[in-house]
PyMOL Python script that loads the backbone (N, CA, C, O; Angstrom):
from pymol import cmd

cmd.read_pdbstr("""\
ATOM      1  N   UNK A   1     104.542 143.301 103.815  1.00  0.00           N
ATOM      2  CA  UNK A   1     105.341 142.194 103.334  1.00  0.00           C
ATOM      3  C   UNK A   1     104.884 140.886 103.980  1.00  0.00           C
ATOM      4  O   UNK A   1     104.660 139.931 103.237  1.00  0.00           O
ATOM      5  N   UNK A   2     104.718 140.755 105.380  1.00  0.00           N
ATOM      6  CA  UNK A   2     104.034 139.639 106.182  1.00  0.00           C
ATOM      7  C   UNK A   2     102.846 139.015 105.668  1.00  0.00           C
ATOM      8  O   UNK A   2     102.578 137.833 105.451  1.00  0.00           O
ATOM      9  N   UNK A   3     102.145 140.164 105.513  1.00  0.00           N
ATOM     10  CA  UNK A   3     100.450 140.282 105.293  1.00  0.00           C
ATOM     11  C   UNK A   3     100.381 139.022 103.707  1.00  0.00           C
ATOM     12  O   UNK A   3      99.748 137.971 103.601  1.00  0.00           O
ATOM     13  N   UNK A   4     101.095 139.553 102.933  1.00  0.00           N
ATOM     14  CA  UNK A   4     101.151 139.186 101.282  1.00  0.00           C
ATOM     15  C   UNK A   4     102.038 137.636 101.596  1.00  0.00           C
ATOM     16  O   UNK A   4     101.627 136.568 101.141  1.00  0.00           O
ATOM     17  N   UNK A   5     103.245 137.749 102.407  1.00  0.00           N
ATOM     18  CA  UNK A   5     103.767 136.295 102.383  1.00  0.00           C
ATOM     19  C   UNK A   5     103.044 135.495 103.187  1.00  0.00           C
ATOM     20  O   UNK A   5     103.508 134.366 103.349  1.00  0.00           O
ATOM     21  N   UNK A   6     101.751 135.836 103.895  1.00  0.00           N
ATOM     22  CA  UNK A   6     100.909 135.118 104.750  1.00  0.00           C
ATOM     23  C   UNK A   6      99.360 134.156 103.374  1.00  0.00           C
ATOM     24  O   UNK A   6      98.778 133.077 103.266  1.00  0.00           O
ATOM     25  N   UNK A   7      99.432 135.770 102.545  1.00  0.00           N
ATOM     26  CA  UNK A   7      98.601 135.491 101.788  1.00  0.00           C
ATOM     27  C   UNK A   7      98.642 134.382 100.580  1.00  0.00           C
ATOM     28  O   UNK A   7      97.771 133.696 100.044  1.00  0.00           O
ATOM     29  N   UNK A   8     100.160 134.534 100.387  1.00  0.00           N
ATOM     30  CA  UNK A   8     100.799 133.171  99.512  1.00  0.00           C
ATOM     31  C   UNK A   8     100.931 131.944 100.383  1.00  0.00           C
ATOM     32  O   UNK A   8     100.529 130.879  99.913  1.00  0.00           O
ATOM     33  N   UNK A   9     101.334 131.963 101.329  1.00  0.00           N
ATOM     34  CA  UNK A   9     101.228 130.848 102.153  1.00  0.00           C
ATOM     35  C   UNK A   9      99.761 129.830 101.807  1.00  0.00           C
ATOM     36  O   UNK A   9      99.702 128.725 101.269  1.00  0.00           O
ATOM     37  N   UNK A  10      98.665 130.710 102.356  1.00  0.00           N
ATOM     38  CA  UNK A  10      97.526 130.591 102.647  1.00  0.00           C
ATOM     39  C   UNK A  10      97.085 129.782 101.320  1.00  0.00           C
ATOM     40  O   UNK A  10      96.521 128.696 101.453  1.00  0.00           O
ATOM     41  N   UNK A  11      97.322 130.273 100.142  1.00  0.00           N
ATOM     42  CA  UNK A  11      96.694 130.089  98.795  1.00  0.00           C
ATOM     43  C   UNK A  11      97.701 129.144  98.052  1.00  0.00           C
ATOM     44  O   UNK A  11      97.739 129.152  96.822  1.00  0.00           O
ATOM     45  N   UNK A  12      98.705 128.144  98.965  1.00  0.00           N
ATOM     46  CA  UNK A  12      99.509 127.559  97.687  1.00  0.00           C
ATOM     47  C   UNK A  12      98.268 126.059  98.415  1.00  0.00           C
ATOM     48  O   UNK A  12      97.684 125.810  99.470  1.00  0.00           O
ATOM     49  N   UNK A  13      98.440 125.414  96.984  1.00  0.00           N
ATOM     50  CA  UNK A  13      97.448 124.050  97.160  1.00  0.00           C
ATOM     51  C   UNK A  13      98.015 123.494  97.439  1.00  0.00           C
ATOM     52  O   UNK A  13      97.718 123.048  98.547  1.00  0.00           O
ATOM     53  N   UNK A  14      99.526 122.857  96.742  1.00  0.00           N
ATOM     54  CA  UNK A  14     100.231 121.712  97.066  1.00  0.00           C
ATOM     55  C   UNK A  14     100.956 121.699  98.285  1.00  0.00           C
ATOM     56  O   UNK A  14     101.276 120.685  98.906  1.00  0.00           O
ATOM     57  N   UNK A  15     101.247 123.101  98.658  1.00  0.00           N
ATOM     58  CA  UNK A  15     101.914 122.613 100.075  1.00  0.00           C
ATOM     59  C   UNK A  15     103.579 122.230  99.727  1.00  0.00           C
ATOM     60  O   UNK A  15     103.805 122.020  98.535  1.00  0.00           O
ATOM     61  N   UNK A  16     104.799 122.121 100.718  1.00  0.00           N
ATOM     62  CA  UNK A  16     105.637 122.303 100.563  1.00  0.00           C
ATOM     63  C   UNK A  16     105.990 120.797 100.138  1.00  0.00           C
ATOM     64  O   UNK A  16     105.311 119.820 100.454  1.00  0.00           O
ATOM     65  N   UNK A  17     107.203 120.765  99.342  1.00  0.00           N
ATOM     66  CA  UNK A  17     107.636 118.971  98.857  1.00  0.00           C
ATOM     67  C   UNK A  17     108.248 118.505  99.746  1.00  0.00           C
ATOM     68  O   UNK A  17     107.932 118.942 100.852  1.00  0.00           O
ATOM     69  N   UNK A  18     109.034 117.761  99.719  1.00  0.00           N
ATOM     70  CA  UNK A  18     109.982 116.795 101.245  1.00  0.00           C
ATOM     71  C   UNK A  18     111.219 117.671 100.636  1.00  0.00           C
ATOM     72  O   UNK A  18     111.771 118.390 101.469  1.00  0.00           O
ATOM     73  N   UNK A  19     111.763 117.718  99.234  1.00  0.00           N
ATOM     74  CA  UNK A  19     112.395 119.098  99.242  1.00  0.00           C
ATOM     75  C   UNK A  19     112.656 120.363  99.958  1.00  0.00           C
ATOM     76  O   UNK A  19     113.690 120.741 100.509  1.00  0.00           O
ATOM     77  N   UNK A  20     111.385 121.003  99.826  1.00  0.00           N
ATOM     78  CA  UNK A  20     111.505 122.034 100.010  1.00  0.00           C
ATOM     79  C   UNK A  20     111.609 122.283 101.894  1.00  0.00           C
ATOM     80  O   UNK A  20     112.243 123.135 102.516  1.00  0.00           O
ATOM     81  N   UNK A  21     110.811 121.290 102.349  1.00  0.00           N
ATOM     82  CA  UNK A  21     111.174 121.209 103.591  1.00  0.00           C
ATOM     83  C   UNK A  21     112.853 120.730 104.044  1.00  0.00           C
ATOM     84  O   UNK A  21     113.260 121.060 105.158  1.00  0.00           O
ATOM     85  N   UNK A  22     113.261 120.375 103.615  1.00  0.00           N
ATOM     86  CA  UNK A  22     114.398 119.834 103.705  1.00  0.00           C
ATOM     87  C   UNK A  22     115.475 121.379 103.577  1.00  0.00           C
ATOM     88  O   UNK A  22     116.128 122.044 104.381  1.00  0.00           O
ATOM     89  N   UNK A  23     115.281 121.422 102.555  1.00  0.00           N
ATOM     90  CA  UNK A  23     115.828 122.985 102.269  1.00  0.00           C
ATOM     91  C   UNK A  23     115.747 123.764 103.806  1.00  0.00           C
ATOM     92  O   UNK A  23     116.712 124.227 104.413  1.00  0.00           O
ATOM     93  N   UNK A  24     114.291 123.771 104.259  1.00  0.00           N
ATOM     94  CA  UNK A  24     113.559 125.014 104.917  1.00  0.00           C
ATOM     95  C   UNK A  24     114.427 124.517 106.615  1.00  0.00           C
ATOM     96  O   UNK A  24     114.766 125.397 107.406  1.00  0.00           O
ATOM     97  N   UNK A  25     114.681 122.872 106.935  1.00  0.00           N
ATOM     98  CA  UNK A  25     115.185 122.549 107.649  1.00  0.00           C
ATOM     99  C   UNK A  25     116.513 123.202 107.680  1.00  0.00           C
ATOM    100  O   UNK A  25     116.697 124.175 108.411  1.00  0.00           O
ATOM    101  N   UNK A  26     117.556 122.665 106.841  1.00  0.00           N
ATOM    102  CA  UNK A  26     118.709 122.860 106.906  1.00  0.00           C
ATOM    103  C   UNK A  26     119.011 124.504 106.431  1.00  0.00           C
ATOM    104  O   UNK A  26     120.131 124.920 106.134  1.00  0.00           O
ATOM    105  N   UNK A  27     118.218 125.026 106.432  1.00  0.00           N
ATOM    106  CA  UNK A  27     118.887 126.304 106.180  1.00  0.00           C
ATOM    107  C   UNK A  27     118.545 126.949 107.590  1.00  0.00           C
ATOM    108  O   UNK A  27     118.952 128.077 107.865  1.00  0.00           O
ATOM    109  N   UNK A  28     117.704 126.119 108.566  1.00  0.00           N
ATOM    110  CA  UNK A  28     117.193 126.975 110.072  1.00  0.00           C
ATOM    111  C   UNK A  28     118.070 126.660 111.095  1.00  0.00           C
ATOM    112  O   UNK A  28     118.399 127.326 112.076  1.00  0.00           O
ATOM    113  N   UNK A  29     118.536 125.122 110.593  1.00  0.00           N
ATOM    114  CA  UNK A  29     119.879 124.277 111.589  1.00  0.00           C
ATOM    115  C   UNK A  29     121.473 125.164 110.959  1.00  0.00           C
ATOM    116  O   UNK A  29     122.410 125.347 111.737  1.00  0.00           O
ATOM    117  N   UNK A  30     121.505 125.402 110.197  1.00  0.00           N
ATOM    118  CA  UNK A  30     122.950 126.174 109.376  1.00  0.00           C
ATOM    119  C   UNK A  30     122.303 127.417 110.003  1.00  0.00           C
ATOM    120  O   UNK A  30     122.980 127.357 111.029  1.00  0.00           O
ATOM    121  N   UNK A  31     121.545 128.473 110.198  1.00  0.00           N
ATOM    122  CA  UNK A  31     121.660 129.419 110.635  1.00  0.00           C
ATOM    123  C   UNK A  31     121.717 129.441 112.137  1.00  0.00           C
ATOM    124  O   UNK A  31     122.104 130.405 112.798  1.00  0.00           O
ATOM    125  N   UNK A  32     121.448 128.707 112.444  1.00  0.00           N
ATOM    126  CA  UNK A  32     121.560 128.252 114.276  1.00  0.00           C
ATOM    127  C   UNK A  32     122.781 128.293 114.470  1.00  0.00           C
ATOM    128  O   UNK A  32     123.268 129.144 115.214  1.00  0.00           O
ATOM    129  N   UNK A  33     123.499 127.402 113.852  1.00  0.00           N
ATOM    130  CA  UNK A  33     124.713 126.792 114.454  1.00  0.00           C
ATOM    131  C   UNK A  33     125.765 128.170 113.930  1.00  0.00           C
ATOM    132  O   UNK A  33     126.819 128.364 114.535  1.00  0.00           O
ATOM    133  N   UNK A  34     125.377 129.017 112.833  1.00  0.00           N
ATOM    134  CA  UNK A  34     126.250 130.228 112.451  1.00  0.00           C
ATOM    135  C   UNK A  34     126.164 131.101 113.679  1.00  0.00           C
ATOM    136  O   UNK A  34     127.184 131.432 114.284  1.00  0.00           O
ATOM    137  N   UNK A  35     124.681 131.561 114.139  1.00  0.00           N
ATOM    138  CA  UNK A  35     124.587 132.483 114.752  1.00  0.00           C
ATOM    139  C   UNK A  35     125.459 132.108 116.428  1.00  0.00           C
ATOM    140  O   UNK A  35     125.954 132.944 117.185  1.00  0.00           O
ATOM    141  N   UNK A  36     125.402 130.443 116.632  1.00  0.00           N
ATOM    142  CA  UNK A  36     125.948 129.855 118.007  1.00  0.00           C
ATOM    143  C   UNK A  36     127.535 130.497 118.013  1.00  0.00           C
ATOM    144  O   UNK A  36     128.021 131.310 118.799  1.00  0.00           O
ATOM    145  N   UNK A  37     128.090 129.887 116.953  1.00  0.00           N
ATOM    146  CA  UNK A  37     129.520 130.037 116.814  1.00  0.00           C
ATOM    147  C   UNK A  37     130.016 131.628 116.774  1.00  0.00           C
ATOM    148  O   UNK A  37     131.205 131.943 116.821  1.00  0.00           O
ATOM    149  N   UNK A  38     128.926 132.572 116.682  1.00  0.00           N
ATOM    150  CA  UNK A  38     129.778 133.750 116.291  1.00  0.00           C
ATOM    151  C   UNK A  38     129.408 134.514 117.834  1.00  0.00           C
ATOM    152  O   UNK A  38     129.962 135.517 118.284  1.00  0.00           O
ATOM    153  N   UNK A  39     128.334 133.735 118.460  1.00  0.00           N
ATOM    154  CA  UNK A  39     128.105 134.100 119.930  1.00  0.00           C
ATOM    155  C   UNK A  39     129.679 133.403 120.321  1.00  0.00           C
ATOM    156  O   UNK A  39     130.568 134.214 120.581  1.00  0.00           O
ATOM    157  N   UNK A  40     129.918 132.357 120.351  1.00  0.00           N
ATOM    158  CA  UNK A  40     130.472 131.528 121.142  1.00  0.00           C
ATOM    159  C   UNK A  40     132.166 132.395 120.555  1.00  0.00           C
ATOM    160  O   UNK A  40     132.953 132.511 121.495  1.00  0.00           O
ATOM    161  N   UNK A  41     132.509 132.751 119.677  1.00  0.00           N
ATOM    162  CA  UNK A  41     133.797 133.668 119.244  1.00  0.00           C
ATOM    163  C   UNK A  41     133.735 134.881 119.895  1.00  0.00           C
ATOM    164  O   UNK A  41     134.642 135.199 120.663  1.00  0.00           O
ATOM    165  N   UNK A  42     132.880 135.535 119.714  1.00  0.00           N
ATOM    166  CA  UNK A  42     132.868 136.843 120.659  1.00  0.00           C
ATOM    167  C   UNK A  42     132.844 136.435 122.279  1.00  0.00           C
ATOM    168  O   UNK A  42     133.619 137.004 123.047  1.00  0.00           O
ATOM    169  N   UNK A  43     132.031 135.549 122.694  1.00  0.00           N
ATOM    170  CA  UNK A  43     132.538 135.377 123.899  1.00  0.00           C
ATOM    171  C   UNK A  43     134.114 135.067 124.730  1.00  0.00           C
ATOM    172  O   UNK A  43     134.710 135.700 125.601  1.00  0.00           O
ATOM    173  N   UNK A  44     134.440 133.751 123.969  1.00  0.00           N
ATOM    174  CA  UNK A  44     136.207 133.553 123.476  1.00  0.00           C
ATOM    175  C   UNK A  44     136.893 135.255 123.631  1.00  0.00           C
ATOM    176  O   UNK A  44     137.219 135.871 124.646  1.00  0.00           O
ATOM    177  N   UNK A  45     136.922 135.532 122.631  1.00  0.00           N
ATOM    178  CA  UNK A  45     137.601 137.253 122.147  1.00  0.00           C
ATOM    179  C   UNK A  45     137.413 137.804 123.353  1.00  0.00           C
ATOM    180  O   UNK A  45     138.575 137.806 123.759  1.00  0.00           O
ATOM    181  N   UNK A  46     136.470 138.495 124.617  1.00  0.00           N
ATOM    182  CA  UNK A  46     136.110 138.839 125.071  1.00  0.00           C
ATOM    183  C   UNK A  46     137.087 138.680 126.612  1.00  0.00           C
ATOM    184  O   UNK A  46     137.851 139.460 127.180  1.00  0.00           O
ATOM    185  N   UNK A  47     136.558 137.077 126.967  1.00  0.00           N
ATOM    186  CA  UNK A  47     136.701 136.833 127.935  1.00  0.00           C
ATOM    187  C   UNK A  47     138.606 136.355 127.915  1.00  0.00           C
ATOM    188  O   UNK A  47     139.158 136.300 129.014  1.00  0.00           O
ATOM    189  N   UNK A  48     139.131 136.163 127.116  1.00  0.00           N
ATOM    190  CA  UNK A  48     140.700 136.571 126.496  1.00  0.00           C
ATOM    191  C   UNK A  48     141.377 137.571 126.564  1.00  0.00           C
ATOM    192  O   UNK A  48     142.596 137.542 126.736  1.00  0.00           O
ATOM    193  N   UNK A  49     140.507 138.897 126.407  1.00  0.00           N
ATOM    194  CA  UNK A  49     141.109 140.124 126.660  1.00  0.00           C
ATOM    195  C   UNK A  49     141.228 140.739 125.040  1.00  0.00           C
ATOM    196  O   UNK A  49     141.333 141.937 124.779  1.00  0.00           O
ATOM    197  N   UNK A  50     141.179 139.465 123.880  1.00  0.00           N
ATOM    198  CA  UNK A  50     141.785 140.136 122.736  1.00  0.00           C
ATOM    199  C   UNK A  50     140.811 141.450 122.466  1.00  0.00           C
ATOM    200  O   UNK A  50     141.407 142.138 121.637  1.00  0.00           O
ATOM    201  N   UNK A  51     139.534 142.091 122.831  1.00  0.00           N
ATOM    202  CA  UNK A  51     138.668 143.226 122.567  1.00  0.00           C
ATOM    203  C   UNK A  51     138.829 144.427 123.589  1.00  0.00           C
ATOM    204  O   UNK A  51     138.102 145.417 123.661  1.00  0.00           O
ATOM    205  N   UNK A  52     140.198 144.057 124.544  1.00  0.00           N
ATOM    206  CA  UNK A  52     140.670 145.177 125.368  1.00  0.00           C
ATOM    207  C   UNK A  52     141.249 146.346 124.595  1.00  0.00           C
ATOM    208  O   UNK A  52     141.812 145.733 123.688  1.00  0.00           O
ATOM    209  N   UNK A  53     141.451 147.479 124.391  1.00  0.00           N
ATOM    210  CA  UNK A  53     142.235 148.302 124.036  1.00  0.00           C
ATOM    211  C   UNK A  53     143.080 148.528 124.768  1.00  0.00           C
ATOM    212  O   UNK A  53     142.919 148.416 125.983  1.00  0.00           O
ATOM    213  N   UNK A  54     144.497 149.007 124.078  1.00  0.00           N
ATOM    214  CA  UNK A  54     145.848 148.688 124.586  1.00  0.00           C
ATOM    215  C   UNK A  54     146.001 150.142 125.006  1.00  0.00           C
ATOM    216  O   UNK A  54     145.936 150.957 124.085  1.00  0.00           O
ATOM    217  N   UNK A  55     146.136 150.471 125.870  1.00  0.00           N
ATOM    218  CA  UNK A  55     146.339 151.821 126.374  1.00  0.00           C
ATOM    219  C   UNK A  55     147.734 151.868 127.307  1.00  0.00           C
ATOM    220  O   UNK A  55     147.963 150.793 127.861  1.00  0.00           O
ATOM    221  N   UNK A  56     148.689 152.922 127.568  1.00  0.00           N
ATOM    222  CA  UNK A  56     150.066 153.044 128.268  1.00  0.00           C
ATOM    223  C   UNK A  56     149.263 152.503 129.974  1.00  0.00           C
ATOM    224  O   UNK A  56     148.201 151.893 130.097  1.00  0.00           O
ATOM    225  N   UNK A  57     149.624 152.687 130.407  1.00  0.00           N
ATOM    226  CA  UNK A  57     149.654 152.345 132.045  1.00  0.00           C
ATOM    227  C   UNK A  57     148.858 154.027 132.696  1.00  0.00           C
ATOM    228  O   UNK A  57     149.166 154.956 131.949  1.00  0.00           O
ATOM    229  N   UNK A  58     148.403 154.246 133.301  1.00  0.00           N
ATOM    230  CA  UNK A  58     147.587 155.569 133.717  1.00  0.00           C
ATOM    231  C   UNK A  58     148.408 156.219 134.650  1.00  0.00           C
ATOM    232  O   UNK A  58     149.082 155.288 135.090  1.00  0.00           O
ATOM    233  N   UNK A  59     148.711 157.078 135.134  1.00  0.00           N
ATOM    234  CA  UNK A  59     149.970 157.815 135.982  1.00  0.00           C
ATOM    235  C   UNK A  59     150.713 158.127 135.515  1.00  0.00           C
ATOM    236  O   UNK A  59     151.466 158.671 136.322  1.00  0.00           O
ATOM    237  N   UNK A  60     151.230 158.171 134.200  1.00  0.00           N
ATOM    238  CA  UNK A  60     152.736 158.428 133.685  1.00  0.00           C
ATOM    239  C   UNK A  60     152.560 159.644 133.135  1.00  0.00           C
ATOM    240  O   UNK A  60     151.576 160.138 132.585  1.00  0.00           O
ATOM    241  N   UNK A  61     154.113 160.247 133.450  1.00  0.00           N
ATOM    242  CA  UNK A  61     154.856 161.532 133.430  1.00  0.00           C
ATOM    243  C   UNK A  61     154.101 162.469 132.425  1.00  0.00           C
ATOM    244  O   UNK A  61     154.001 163.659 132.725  1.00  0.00           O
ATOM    245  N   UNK A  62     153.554 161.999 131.229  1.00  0.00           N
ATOM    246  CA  UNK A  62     152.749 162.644 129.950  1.00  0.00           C
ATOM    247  C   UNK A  62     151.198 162.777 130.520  1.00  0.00           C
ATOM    248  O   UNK A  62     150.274 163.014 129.741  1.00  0.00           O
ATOM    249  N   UNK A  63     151.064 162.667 131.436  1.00  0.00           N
ATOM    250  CA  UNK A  63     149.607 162.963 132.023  1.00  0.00           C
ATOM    251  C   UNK A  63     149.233 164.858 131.856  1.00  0.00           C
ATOM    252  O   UNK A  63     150.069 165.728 132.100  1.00  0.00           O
ATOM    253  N   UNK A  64     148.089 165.070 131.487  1.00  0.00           N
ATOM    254  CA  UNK A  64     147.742 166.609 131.314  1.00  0.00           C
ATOM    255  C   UNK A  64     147.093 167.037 132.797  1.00  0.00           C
ATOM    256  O   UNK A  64     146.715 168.191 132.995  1.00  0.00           O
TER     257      UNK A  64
END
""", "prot")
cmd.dss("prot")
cmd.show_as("cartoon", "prot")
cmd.util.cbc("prot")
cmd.orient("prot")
């Protein structure tokens, strides 16, 4: 798949438009800032406690 999208690369003449770069920009800055925020939520969640599981207290009478 690399090899062949290397090979189209290689063989386009015109080269990319101010378009298509533009596109190629903002879709690398929008995936940045997605991938930041869903780091930066799980960290939040985490360091909150909300990804603790709620378990009784350990010692009690129902112990096996």
């Amino acid at each position: 798949m690399l090899w062949v999208l290397s090979l189209f690369w290689q063989n386009m003449r015109d080269g990319i438009s101010g378009h298509g770069w533009a596109a190629y920009i903002i879709g690398g800055v929008l995936t940045l800032a997605l991938s930041i925020g869903l780091f930066m939520l799980t960290f939040h969640s985490a360091r909150h406690g909300y990804d603790d599981i709620d378990r009784p207290e350990d010692g009690g009478e129902h112990d096996i």
